[in-house]
N, C-alpha and C positions, 0 to 999 in steps of 0.2 A: 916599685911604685907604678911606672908604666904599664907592669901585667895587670896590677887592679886595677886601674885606668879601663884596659882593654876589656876586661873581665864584665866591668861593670856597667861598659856599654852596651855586651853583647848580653848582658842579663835586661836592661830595661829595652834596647832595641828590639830584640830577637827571644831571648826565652820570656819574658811576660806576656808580650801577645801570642805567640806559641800556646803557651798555657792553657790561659784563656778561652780559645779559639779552640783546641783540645779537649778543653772541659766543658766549653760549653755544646759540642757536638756530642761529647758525651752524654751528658745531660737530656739535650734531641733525643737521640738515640733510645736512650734506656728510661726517657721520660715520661713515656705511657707504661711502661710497667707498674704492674699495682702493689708492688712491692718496693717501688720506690721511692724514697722519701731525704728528708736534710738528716736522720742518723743512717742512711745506706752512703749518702757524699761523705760523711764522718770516718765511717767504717773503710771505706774505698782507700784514706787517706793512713788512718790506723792500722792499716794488715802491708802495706806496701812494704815490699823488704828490697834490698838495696840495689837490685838489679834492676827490677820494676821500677826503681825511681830515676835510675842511671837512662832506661829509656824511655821513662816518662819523659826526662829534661834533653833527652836528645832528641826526641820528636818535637818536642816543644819548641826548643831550637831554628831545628830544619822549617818548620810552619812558621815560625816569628820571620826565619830568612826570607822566606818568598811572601809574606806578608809587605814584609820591608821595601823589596824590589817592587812589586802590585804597588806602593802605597806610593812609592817614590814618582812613579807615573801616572798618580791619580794626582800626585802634588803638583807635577810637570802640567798635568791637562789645567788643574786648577789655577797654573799661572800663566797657562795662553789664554784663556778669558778673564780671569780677573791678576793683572800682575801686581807686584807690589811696588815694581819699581816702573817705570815708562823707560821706552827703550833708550832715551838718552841721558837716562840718569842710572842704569846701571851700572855698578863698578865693575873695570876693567883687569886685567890680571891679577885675578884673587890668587892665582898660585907666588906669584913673585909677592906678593902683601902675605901671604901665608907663610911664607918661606921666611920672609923677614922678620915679622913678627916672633915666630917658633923661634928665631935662632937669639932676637935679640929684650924681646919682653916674653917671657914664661909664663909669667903669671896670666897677663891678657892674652895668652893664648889657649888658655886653659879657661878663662870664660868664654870665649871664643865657641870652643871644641864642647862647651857646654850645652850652649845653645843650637851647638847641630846635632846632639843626641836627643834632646828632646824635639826639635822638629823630625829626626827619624823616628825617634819614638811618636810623635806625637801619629803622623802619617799613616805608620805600621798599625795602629790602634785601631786609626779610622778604617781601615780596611777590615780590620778585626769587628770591630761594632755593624759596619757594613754586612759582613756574610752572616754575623751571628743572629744579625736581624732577619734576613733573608730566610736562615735556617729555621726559626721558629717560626715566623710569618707560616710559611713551606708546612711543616712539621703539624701544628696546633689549627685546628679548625676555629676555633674560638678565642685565637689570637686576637685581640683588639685593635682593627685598622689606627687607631689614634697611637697606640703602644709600636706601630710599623712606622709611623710619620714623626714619632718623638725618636725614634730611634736612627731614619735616615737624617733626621734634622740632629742629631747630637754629631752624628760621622761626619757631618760638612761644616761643622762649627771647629770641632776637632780638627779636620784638616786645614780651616782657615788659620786657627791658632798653628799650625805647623807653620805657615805663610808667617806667621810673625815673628815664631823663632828665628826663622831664616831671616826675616830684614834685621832683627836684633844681632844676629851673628854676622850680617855685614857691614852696620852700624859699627858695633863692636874691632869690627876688621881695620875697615879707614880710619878710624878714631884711633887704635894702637899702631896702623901703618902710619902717620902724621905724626906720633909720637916719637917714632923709633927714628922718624927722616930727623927730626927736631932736636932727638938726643946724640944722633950720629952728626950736625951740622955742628952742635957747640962740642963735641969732641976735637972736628977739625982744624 
């Protein structure tokens, strides 16, 4: 169970924005061709044989990973100016509350671990919408400045909601570490 666990976060963390990001440079790329169209993406998809997919999903991969790291730092920048928490109410050794937690509620640890995949996910995305905005803005002459400002405006809304994973996920932390003090005091 732990491997799908692991499995499953490095598919929404790291190979979906991969993809994405992939496909839609793709797209850039081969999308002034006059031969391209929604059954050449079809066909792209239809003829791929197993190797082709092997390194589709491993470039994918590798672009979600440094998506992820880029995203993680945009999340960082986004919480020197706007934090979620002010600096005297942030919680204090999450590793020791983590620890605790993991060893002695499972379950809230695992909503927990939930809530940090989706704010990587969420993060990795916005970086992904970021460049893929960029790319086409870049790309397409007749891109519509309004379709470049819906799109930097979708990325920083996404990244906000990253911001609220993470307060969710350390809500979630103190609330199952007060639990575990609580259940380990009437043990005593």
């Amino acid at each position: 169970m732990n491997n799908l666990k692991y499995t499953l976060f490095d598919l929404f963390v790291y190979t979906l924005p991969g993809a994405l990001l992939l496909f839609s440079g793709y797209v850039v790329y081969f999308g002034n061709d006059k031969h391209f169209s929604s059954q050449t993406i079809g066909s792209i998809f239809s003829n791929l044989n197993i190797y082709e997919a092997a390194i589709f999903i491993i470039f994918s991969y590798c672009c979600g990973f440094v998506c992820s790291i880029i995203g993680y730092y945009f999340w960082r920048l986004k919480e020197l100016f706007f934090p979620i928490f002010k600096k005297d109410e942030e919680p204090k050794s999450k590793s020791k509350k983590f620890a605790t937690v993991r060893e002695l509620s499972k379950e809230n640890f695992k909503y927990i671990e939930q809530w940090n995949v989706l704010k990587n996910f969420a993060s990795a995305l916005s970086v992904v919408l970021l460049v893929i905005d960029f790319l086409f803005f870049y790309q397409y002459n007749g891109f519509p400045v309004i379709c470049f400002l819906i799109g930097m405006i979708l990325s920083i809304l996404i990244l906000f909601q990253a911001s609220n994973y993470h307060r969710w996920a350390l809500i979630d932390l103190d609330n199952a570490y007060q639990f575990c003090l609580q259940e380990q005091s009437k043990q005593s």
